[in-house]
N, C-alpha and C positions, 0 to 999 in steps of 0.2 A: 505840285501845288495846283489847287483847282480853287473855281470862284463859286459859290452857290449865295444865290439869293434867295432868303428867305423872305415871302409878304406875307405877313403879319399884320390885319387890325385889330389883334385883342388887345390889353393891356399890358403893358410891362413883364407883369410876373409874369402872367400866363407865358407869354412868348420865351422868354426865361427858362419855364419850366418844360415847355417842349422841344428846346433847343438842347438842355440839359440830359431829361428821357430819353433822346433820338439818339445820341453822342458819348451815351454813360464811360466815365474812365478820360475822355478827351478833354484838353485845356480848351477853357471857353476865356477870351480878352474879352473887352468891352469897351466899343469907343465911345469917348463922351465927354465931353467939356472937362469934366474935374480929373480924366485922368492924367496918368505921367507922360509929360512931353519929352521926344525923343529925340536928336539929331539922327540925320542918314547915317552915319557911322556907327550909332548904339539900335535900331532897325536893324544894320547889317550884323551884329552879333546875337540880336535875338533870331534871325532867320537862321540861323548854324545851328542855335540851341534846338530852335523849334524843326530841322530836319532830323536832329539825331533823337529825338524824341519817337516813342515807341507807337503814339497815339495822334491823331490828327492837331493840329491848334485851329478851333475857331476864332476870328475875328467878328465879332457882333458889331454892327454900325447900329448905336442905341436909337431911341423914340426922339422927338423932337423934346420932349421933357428930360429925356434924361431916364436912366435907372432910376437914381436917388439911392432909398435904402436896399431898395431890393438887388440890386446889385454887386452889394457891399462882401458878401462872400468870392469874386472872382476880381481877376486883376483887373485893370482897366488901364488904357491908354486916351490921350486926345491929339488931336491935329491940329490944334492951336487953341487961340480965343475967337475967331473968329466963330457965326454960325456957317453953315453949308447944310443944302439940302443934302437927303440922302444919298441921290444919284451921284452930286458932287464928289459927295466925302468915301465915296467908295473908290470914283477914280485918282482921288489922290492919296488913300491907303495902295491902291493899286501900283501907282510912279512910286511911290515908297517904297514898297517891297519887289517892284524892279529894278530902282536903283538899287538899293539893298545886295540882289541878285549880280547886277554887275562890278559891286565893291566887292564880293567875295570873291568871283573870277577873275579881278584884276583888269576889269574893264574900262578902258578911259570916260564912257558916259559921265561918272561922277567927279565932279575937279573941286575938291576942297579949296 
């Protein structure tokens, strides 16, 4: 697994479509407010899915607006209701898919 940060000031789409061109064939997620909230335990069975997977999965940390429609063709997830700046909400996708990491290995870090 690896972290790449993409900065981006164009618009939505554009960013969208260059992340899409760069990546063709790889799952792109999207985080952002309207998507599907997860518990650490449903994180840790999409991190199984997403290594046995032939192609990379991108994580997109959306614009401060959001995708909207343009996003509406790729999954999406959110990290709650709260907002968080970007920096933020990267490191706590980041504890997510560490904890994640150590529910698969059977690591105490995570205590349901």
């Amino acid at each position: 697994m690896s972290l790449v940060e993409h900065r981006n000031k164009t618009d939505p789409e554009t960013y969208l479509k260059e992340i899409s061109d760069k990546y063709p064939g790889h799952s792109i997620i999207l985080l952002q407010e309207s998507g599907e909230e997860l518990d650490s335990m449903q994180y840790s069975e999409l991190l199984k899915r997403w290594s046995m997977q032939r192609n990379d999965t991108h994580l997109v940390v959306g614009p401060p607006g959001g995708f909207a429609l343009m996003g509406m063709e790729h999954e999406s997830l959110s990290l709650g209701k709260i907002t968080l700046p970007h920096e933020l909400a990267a490191v706590v996708l980041l504890e997510q898919l560490y904890r994640a990491s150590t529910i698969i290995k059977g690591l105490p870090y995570h205590r349901p």
